[in-house]
C-alpha positions in Angstrom: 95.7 9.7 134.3 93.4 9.9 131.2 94.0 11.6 127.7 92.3 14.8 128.1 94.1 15.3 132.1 97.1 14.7 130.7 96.4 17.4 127.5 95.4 19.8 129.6 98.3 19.9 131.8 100.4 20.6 128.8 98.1 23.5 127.8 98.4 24.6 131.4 102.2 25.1 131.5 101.7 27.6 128.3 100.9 30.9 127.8 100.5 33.4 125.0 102.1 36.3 124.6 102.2 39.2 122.1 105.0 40.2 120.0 106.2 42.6 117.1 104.0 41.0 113.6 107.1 41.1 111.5 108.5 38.2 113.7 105.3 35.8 114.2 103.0 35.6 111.5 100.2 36.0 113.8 102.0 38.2 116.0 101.7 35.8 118.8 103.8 33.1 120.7 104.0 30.5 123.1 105.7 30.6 126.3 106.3 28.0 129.5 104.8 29.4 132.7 107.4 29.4 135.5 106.0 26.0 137.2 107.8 26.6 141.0 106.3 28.6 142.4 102.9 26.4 141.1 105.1 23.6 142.6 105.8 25.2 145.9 102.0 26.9 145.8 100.3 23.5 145.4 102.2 21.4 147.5 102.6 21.7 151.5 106.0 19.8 151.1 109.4 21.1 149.7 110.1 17.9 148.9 107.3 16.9 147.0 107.2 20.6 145.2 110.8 19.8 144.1 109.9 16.7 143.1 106.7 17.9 140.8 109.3 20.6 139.5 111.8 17.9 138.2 108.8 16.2 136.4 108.0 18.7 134.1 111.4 17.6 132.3 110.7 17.7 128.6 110.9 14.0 127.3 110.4 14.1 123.9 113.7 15.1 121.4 112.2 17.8 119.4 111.1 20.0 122.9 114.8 19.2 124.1 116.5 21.0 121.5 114.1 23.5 121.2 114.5 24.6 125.2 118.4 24.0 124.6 118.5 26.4 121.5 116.3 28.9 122.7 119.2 30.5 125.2 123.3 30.5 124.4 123.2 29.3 128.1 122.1 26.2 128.3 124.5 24.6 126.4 126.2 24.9 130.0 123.3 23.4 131.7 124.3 20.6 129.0 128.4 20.7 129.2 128.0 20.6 133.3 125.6 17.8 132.7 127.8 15.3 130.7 131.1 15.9 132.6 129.0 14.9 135.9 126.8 11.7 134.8 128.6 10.9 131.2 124.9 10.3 129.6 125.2 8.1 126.9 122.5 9.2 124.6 121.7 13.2 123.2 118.3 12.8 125.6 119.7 12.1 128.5 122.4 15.0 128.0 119.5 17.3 127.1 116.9 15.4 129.5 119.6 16.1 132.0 120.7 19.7 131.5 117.1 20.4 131.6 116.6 18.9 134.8 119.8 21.0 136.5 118.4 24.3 135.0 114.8 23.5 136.7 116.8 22.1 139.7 118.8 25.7 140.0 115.1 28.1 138.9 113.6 26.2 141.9 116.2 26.6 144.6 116.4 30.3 143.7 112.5 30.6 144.2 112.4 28.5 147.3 115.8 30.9 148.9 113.8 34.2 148.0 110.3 32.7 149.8 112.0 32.1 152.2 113.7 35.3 152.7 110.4 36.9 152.5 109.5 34.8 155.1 
């Protein structure tokens, strides 16, 4: 994978959204698009869609702690995380916690396809 495949993938899995001026400077944010149901839309295999889900884990420290601060409720993600595996390092607890909340969005989309199905 080459430089500019690999940049735009990350430009991919944002969006912009619109918000009250007093709170951005510009008035605009960034968001992460929901990737499974791109995951299950793109692939013909659960497996492999689950699989493309769980690689969008952030890797890098300063995305970690922004995801984990950016809802009260993922500090769970993160306590559930280090009572099962006992990481030993704040990535892999955050790497981790990430992973079980992507793990959890996807089987929810997957169950209600399915239902629709």
């Amino acid at each position: 994978m080459n430089i500019q495949t690999i940049a735009q993938t990350g430009v991919n899995s944002f969006s912009i959204k619109k918000c009250d001026a007093s709170r951005m400077p510009d008035g605009y944010f960034y968001i992460r698009k929901d990737d499974a149901l791109e995951a299950l839309a793109d692939s013909d295999d659960v497996d492999n869609a689950r699989s493309i889900m769980h690689d969008g884990v952030d890797i890098t420290t300063s995305r970690l702690l922004h995801w984990v601060q950016s809802h009260g409720y993922r500090k769970v993600y993160a306590d559930d995380h280090i009572q099962e595996f006992n990481p030993e390092t704040l990535d892999a607890i955050l790497m981790g916690a990430q992973y079980m909340e992507r793990d959890e969005v996807f089987q929810i989309v997957l169950s209600a396809i399915e239902n629709l199905s």
